[in-house]
C-alpha positions in Angstrom: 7.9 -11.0 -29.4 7.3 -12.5 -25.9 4.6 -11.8 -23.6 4.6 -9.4 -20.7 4.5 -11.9 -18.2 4.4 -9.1 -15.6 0.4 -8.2 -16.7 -2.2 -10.0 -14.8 -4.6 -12.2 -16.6 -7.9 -11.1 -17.1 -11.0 -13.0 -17.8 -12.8 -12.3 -20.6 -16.3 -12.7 -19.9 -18.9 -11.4 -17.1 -18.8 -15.4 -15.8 -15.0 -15.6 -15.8 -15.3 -12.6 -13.3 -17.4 -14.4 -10.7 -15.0 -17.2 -10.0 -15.5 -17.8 -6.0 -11.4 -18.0 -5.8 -10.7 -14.3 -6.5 -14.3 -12.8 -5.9 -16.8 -12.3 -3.1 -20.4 -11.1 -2.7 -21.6 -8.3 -1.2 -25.1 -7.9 -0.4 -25.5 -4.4 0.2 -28.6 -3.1 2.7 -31.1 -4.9 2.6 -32.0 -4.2 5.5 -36.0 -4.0 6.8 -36.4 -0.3 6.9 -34.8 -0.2 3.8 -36.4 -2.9 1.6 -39.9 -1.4 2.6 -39.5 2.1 1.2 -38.4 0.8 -2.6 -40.2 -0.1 -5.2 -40.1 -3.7 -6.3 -38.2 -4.7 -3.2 -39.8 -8.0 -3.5 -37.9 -9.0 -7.2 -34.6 -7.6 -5.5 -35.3 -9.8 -2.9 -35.7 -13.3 -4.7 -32.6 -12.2 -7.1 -30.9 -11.2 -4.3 -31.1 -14.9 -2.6 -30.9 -16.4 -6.0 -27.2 -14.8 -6.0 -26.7 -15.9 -2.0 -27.4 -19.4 -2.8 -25.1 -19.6 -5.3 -22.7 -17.8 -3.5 -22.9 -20.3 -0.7 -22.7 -23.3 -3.0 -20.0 -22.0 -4.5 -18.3 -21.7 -1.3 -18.3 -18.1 -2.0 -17.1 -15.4 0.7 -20.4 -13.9 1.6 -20.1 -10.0 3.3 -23.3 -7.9 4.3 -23.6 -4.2 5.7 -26.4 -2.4 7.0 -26.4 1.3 7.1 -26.6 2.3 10.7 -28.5 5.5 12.8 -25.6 7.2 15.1 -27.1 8.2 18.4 -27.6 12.0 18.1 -24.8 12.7 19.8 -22.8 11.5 17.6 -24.7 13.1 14.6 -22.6 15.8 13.3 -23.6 18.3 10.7 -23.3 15.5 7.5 -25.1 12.8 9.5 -28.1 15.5 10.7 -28.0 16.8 7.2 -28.5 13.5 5.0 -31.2 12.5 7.6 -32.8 15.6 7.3 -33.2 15.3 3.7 -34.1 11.9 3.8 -36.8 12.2 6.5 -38.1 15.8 5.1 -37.4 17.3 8.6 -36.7 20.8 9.0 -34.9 20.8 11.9 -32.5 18.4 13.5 -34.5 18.3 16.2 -36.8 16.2 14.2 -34.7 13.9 13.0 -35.4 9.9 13.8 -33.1 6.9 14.2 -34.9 4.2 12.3 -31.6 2.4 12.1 -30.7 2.2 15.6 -28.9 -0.7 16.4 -31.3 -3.6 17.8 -34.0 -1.3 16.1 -36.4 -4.0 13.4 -35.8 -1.3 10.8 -31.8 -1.7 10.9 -32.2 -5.5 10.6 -31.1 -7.4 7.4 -34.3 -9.0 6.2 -35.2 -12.8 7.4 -35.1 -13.9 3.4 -31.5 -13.1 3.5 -30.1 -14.1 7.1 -26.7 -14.2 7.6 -24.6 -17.1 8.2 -22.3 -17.4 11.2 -19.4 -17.5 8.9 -20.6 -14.7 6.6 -18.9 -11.0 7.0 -21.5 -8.4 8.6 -20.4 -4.6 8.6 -22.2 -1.4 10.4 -21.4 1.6 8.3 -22.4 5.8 8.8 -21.6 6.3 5.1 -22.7 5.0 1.4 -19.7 3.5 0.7 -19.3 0.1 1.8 -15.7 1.0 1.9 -15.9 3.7 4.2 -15.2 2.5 8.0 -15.6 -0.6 7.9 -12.7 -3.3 7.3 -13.8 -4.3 4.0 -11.4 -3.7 2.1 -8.5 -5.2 4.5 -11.2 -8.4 5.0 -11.0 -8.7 0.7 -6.8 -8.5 0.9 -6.5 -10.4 3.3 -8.3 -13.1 1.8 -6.4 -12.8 -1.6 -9.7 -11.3 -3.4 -9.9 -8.7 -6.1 -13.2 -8.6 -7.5 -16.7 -7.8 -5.3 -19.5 -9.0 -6.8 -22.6 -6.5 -5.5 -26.2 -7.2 -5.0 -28.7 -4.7 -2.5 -30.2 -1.3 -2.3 -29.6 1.6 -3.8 -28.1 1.6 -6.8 -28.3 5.5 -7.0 -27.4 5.9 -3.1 -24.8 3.3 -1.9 -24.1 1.0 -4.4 -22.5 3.7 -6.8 -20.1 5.2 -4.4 -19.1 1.7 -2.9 -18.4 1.0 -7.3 -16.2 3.8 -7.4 -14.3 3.3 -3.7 -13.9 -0.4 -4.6 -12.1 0.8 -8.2 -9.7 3.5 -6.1 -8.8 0.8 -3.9 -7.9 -1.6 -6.5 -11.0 -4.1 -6.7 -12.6 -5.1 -9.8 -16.7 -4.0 -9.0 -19.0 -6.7 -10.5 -22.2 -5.2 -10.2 -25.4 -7.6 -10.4 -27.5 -5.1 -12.0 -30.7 -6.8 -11.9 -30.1 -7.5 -8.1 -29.6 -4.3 -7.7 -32.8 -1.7 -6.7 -33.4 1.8 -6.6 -35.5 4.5 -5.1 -35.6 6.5 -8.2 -36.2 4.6 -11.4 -34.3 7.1 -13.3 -32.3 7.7 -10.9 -30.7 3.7 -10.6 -30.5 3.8 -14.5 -28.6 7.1 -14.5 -25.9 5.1 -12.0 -25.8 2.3 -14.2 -26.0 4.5 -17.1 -22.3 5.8 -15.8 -20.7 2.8 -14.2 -20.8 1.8 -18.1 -19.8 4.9 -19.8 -16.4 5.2 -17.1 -16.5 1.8 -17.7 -15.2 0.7 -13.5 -17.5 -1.9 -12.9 -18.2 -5.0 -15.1 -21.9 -5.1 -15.4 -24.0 -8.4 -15.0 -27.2 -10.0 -13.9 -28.5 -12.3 -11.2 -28.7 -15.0 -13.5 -25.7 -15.0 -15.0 -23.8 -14.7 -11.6 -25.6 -18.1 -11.1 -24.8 -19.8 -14.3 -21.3 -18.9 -13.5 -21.1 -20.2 -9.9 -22.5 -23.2 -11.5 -20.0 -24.0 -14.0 -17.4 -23.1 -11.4 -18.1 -26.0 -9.7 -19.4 -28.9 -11.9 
């Protein structure tokens, strides 16, 4: 019988995945205000430019967001209502804007500057997805997998796993480079990106190894 020659071909391995022709990075968040609330920031960090420098190498397509504070008047009831919860205020009157744009707090962190050439994206929601041009950046570019690396896994980095899936990209989630604010939390994300099985599911290290090979 002859083969379906109208089926993709799919690598077979994590490291096929993470080919710089079909796949880019996204360093998700980390951001100054953010990085300084989490637990073990400092290991995210150092994977987290492990993966860039490889990524760069590589001649890899590098994309960044930071999550950003609306002014409040342009906070509507889900904006005032995540903030709340996040700051513990009771009111919207007490809500802050840590990540006001220009603010230290909404800044990517110096570890992890940006490149003049590299993608940067201001977003309102947890999905990477979500308002930005991401997704018409990746098609436009001939891409289909995002390789993702940041903070949360439990807040942002599991809805931008599922958006990237609906719109037809192949999540590659570094999971190692990946932080949390919750232990249990992050492992219950990754606990379900594997059971739906969405995302394909590597570390820093390997995404290095990869880059590596991919251009010896």
């Amino acid at each position: 019988m002859s083969a379906d020659h109208s089926l993709p071909t799919l690598p077979a391995t994590f490291e096929g995945w993470c080919d710089p022709r079909r796949t880019a990075l996204l360093v998700y968040d980390m951001q100054v205000g953010i990085c300084r609330q989490v637990p073990g920031a400092a290991a995210i960090v150092e994977r987290c430019r492990a993966a860039l420098e490889a990524a760069r190498a590589a001649g890899m397509r590098v994309a960044f967001t930071r999550h950003l504070s609306s002014p409040k008047r342009w906070m509507g009831a889900t904006q005032l209502r995540t903030a709340m919860a996040w700051q513990h205020a009771a009111t919207p009157e007490g809500v802050k804007l840590p990540f006001a744009r220009g603010a230290a707090a909404w800044e990517i962190i110096p570890e992890l500057a940006p490149r003049d050439d590299e993608l940067v994206l201001d977003k309102l929601s947890m999905s990477a997805f979500e308002g930005t041009p991401l997704a018409f950046a990746l098609r436009d570019c001939g891409l289909t997998g995002l390789a993702i690396a940041g903070i949360a896994l439990e807040i942002g980095i599991e809805p931008t796993v599922r958006h990237a899936t609906d719109l037809g990209f192949v999540p590659i989630v570094l999971a190692d480079a990946c932080g949390h604010g919750r232990a249990e939390a992050g492992e219950r994300a990754l606990e379900t990106m594997r059971f739906v099985g969405e995302a394909v599911i590597g570390d820093a290290d390997g995404f290095v190894r990869a880059l590596a090979r991919a251009t010896s």
